[in-house]
C-alpha positions as CSV (number, residue, x, y, z in Angstrom):
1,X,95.6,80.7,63.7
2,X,95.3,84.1,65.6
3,X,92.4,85.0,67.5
4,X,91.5,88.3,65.6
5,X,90.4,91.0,67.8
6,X,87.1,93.3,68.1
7,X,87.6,96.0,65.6
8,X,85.7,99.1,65.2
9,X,85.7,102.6,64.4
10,X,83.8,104.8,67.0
11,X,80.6,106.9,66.6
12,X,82.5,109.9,65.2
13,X,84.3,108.1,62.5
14,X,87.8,109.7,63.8
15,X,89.0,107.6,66.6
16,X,89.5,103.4,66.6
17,X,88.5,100.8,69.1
18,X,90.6,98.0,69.7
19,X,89.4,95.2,72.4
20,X,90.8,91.6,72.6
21,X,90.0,89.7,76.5
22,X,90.8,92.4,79.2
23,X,93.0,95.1,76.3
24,X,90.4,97.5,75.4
25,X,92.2,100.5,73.6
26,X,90.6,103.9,72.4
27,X,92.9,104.9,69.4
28,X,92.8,108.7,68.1
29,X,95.5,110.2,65.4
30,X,96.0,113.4,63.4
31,X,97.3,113.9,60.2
32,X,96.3,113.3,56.3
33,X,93.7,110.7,55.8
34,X,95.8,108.2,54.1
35,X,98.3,108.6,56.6
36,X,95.7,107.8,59.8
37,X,94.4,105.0,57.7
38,X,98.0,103.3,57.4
39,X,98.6,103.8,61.1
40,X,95.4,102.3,62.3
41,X,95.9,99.3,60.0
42,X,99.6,99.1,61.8
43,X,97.8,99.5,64.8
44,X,95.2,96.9,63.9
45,X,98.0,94.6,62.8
46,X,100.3,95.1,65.7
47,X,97.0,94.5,68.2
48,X,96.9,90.9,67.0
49,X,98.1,88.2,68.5
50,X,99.7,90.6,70.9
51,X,97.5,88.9,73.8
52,X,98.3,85.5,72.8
53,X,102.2,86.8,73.0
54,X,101.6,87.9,76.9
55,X,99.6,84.6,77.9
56,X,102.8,82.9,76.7
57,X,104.5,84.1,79.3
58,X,101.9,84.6,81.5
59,X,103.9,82.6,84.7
60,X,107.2,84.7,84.4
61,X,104.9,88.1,84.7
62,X,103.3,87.1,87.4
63,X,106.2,86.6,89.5
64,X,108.2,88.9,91.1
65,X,110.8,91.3,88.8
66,X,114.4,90.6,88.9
67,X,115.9,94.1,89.2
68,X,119.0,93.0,87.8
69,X,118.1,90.2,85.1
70,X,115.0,89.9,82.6
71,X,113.9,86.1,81.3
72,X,110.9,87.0,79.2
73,X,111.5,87.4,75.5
74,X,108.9,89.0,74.2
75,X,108.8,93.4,73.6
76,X,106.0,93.9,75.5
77,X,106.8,91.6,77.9
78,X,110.3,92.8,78.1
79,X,109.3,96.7,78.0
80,X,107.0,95.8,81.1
81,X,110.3,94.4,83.4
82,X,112.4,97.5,82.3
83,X,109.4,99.7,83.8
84,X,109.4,98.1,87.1
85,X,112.8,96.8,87.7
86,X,113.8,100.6,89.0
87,X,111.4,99.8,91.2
88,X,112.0,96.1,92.3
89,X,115.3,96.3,94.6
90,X,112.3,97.9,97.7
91,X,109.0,97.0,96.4
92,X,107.3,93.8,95.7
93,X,106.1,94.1,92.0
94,X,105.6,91.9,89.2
95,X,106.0,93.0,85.2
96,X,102.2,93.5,85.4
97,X,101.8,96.1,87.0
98,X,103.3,97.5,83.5
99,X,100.8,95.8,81.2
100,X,98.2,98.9,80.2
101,X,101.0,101.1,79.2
102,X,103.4,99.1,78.0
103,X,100.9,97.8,75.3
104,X,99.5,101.1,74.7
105,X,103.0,102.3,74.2
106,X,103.6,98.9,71.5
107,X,100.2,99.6,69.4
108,X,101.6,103.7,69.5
109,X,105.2,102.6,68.3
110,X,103.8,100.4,65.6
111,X,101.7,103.4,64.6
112,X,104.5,105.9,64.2
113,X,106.7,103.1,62.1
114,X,104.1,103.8,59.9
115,X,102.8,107.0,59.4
116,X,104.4,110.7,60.0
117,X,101.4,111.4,62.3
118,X,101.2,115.3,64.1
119,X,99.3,113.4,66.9
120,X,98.3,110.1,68.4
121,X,97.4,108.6,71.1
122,X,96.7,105.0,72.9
123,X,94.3,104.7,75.9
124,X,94.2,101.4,77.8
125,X,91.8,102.0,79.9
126,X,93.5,105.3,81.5
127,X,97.1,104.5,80.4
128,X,97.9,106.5,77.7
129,X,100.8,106.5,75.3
130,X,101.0,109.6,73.3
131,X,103.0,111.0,70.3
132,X,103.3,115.0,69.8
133,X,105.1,116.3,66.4
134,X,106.8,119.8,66.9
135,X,104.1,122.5,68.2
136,X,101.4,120.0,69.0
137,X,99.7,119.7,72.0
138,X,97.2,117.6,73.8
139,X,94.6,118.2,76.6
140,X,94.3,115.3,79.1
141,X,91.0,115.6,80.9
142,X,91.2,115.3,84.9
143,X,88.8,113.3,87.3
144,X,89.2,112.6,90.8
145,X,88.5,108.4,90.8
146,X,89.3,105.8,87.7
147,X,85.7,104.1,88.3
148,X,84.2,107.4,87.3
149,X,84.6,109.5,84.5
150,X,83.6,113.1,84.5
151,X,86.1,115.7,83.3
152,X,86.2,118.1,85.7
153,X,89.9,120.7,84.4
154,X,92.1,119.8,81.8
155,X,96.0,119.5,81.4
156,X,97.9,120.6,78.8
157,X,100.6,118.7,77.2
158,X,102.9,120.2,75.2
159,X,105.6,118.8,72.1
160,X,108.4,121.0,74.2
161,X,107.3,118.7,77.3
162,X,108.8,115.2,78.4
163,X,106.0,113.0,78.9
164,X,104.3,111.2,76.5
165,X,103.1,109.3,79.2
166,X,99.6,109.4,81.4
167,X,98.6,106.2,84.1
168,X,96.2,106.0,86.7
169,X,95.7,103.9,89.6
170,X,94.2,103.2,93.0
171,X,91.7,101.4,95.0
172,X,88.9,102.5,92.6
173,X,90.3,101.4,89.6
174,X,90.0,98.1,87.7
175,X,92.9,96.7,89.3
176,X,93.9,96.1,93.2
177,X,96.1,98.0,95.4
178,X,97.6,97.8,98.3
179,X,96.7,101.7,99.1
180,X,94.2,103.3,100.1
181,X,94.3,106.0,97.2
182,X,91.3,107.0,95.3
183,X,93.3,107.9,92.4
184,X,97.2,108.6,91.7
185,X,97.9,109.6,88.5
186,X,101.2,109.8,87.2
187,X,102.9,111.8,83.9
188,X,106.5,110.0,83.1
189,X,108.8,110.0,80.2
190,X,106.7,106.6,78.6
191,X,103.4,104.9,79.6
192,X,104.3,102.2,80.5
193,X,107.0,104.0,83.7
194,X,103.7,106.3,84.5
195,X,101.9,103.1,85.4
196,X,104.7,101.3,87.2
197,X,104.9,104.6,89.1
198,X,101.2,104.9,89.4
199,X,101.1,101.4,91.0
200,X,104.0,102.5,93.7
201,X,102.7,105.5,94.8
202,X,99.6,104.2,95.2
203,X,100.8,101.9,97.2
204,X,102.0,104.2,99.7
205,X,99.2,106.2,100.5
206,X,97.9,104.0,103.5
207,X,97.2,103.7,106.8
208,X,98.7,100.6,108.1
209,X,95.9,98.9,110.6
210,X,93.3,101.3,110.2
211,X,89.8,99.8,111.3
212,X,87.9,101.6,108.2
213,X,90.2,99.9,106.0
214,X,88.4,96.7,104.5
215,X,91.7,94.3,103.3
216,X,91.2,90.9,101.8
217,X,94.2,88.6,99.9
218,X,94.0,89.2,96.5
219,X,94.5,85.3,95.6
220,X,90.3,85.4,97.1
221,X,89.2,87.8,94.7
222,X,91.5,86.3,91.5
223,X,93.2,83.1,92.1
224,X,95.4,83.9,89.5
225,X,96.2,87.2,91.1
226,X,100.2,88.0,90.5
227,X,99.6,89.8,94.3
228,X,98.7,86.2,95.5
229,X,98.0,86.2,99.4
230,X,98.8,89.8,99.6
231,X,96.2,92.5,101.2
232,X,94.4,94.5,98.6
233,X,92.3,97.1,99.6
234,X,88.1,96.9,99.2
235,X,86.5,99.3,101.1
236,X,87.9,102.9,102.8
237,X,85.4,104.1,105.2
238,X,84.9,107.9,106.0
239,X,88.7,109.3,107.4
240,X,89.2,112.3,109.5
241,X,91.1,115.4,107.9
242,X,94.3,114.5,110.0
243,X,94.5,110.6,108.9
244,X,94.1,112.0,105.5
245,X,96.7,113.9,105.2
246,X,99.1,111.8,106.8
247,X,98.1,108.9,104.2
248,X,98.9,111.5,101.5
249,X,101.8,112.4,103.1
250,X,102.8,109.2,102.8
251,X,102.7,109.0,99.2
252,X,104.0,112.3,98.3
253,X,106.9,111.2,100.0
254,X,107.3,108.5,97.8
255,X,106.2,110.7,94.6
256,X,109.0,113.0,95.8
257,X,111.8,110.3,95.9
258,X,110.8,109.1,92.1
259,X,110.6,112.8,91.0
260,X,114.4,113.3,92.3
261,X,115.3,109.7,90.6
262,X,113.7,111.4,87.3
263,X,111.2,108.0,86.9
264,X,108.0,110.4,86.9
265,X,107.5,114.4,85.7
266,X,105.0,114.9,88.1
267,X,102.2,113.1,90.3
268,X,98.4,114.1,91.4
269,X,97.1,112.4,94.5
270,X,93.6,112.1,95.7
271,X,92.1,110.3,98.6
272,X,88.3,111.5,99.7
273,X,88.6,114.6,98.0
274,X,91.8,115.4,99.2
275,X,94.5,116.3,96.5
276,X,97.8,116.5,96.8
277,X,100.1,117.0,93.9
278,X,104.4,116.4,93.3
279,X,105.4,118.3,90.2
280,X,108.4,120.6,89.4
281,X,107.9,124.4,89.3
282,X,107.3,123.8,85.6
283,X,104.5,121.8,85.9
284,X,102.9,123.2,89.2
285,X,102.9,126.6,88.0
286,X,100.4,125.6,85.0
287,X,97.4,127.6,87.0
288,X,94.6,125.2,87.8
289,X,95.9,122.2,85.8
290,X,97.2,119.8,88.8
291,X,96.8,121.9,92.1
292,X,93.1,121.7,92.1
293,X,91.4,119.0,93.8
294,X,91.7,117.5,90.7
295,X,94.0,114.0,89.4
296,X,94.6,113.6,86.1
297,X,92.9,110.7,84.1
298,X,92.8,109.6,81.0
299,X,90.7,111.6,78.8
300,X,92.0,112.8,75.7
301,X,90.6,116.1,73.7
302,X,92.3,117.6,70.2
């Protein structure tokens, strides 16, 4: 017998919330009533038993991806290798660093099997999957840490645009990193790619043997940690104006070479208030919607 999940519609009657062990999706759709009704009871459907399906295979996506071959049978659990083999042949990374968008994009999928929506959207916790119909839009709201949320400029996704696809990450967010990032938010073709690239990117912002840097294994703080014995990052003390940009540098490097490799659309990163942002001229050019001092997170407004 399945576990069944928690199950609720939220304080304004419009949007659904989903939460089963560590998922915890925010749900929002447009279209006829009956129509959002049958996708939230696909989405309702879908979202059970879906954890039970990733603890099955639990020990394969904690290990480190094959680039070249994929074991795991399940779709989620296959949809999270495909988003970080590209990325597997330089980095160390495991299928979970995949997970939030890779099930947000499942529950959207099952959604749009459905019901002809205009809109939709599935937040896991800051990885968002989204669906725009022909001349819809959304706006993403932008903060400058995943541990805080405070909408500070908005971003504008359009149907005409490629990404339906929104993931943060960084030392401040819910999982580890080995960065130093406060945030790096990523926009790629699906959400589950955004968060593989998320994870990469902020990766790279660091400063290799910096004494304001507080490292610890991960295996200390999470025995079951996939990053096992690996540094993670706890604590960034204050940084001088020079070591900061050098640590962004670093990662815009790295956002550059998965821009030119077309795995992301375009990248905000921030470290101690710091931005710095990797986006085509089509993007960047959007006024103040990624160039200032501001990341993209995951807030969604109609």
């Amino acid at each position: 017998m399945r576990r069944q999940p928690q199950i609720a519609l939220l304080a304004d009657g419009k949007r659904l919330h989903l939460q089963d062990g560590p998922i915890d999706l925010i749900i929002g759709a447009h279209g006829g009533a009956a129509i959002v009704r049958s996708a939230y009871q696909a989405a309702i459907g879908r979202f059970t038993g879906l954890l039970d399906e990733l603890c099955a295979e639990l020990a394969l996506l904690r290990q480190a991806a094959d680039p070249h071959a994929c074991w795991l049978r399940g779709p989620v659990a296959r949809r999270m290798h495909a988003a970080v083999a590209p990325f597997a042949e330089e980095h160390f990374i495991t299928p979970m660093a995949a997970v939030a968008g890779s099930v947000a994009e499942e529950i959207l999928a099952a959604m749009m099997r459905e019901a002809p929506l205009d809109r939709a959207y599935v937040n896991n916790g800051g990885d968002i999957a989204l669906h725009l119909a022909e001349g819809e839009h959304f706006t993403v709201g932008m903060t400058d840490r995943p541990d805080q949320f405070g909408v500070m400029r908005t971003m504008i996704i359009r149907a005409g645009d490629p990404s339906r696809g929104v993931a943060t990450s960084g030392c401040r967010g819910r999982s580890f990193s080995l960065g130093i990032a406060d945030a790096v938010t990523v926009l790629a073709r699906t959400a589950a790619q955004a968060d593989a690239a998320a994870t990469i990117i902020s990766n790279a912002v660091d400063l290799p043997g910096h004494p304001a840097i507080v490292r610890v294994p991960a295996c200390e703080l999470q025995p079951d940690s996939d990053l096992g014995a690996r540094l993670v990052t706890r604590d960034v003390g204050p940084l001088h104006k020079r070591e900061i940009a050098t640590a962004l540098q670093a990662g815009a490097d790295k956002a550059r070479a998965l821009l030119a490799a077309d795995l992301i659309d375009a990248a905000a990163l921030n470290l101690q208030g710091e931005i710095c942002t990797v986006a085509p001229e089509s993007v960047a050019d959007r006024g103040s919607q990624v160039r200032h001092r501001q990341a993209i997170a995951g807030a969604i407004h109609a």
